[in-house]
N, C-alpha and C positions, 0 to 999 in steps of 0.2 A: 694607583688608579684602578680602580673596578674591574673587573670585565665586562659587565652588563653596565650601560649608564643610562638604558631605557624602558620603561616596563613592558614585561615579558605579558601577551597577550593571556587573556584563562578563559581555554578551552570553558563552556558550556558541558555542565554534566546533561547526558540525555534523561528525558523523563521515561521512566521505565512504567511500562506498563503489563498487567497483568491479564494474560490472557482467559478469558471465562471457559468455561465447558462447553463445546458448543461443533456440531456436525460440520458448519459452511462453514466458508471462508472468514476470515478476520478482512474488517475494508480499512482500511488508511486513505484519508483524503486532505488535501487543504483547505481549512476552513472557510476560505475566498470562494472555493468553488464546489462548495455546500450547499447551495440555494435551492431553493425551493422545486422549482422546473429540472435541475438536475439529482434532487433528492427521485425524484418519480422517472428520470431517465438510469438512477441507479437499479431503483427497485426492479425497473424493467430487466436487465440484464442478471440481476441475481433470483428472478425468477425462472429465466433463462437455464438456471443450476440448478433447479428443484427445491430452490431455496429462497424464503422469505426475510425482506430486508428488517420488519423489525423483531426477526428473530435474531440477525447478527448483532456481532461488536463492532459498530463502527467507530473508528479512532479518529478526531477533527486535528491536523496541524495549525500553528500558525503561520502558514503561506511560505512551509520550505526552511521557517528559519528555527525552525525548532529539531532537533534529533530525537526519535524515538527507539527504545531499546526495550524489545517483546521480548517477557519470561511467560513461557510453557510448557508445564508440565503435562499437558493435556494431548494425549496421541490421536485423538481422534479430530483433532485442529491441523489439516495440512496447508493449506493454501493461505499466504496473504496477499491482498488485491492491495497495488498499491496505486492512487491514483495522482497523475502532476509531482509526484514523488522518484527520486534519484535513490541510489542504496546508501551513498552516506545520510539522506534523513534517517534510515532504519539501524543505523550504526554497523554499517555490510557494506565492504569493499570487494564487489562481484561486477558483473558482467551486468549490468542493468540495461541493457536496449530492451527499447520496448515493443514489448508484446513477445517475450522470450521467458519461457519459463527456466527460473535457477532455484535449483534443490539447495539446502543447507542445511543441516542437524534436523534431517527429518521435516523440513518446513519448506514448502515450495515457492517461493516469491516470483509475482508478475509484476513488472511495472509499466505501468502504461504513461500515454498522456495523462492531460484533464478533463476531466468529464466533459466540459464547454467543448473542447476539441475534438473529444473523438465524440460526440453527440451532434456536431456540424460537418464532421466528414466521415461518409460513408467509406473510404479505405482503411481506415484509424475502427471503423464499428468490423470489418471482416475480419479484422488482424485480429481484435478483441473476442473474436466469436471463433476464432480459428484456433487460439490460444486457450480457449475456456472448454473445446471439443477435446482437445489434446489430453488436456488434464482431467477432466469427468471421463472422457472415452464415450460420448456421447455419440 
């Protein structure tokens, strides 16, 4: 008799992504909550950083069920903005609450809500703005 007489689940390999050269932040969002009206509530906030959105990388998920895994060689890349994203999307088992910044091999990850959310509630936009002060030194 077997030992297994059921098939063994297969893990999803993450899609790796390659980080570009680039001053700001890397954005990580779910592609659900891409839209149009929250593309121009992002821009607002990464200008917020001295920084222009279509100067960054931003990365679109499939809505959480996909894993992404950032290669960076690139030291001048600290921050990823993660947005409606948990640290297993990023293939990172840390401390994910959000609005809490966690350091890891030189990369600092925030994760937040979803943009819908924290764009309809002004406690979820201070937390985001009190987080983003922290880390600029603003």
């Amino acid at each position: 008799m077997p030992f297994l007489d059921f098939p063994i689940y297969d893990i999803p390999a993450p899609r790796v992504v390659d980080v570009v050269n680039q001053s700001g932040p890397i954005i990580l969002v779910n592609s659900d909550d891409y839209t149009k009206s929250h593309q121009q509530f992002l821009s607002k906030i990464v200008a917020a950083t001295k920084h222009q959105l279509d100067q960054l990388q931003v990365v679109t998920t499939k809505n959480g069920s996909e894993t992404i895994s950032l290669r960076s060689k690139d030291p001048s890349t600290r921050l990823i903005l993660c947005f409606g994203m948990r640290s297993m999307h990023v293939s990172l088992n840390c401390d994910d609450r959000s609005y809490r910044l966690v350091e890891i091999d030189n990369l600092t990850y925030l994760f937040c809500n979803s943009l819908g959310e924290i764009q309809s509630d002004p406690g979820q936009k201070k937390a985001l703005w009190s987080s983003l002060k922290q880390f600029y030194q603003l």
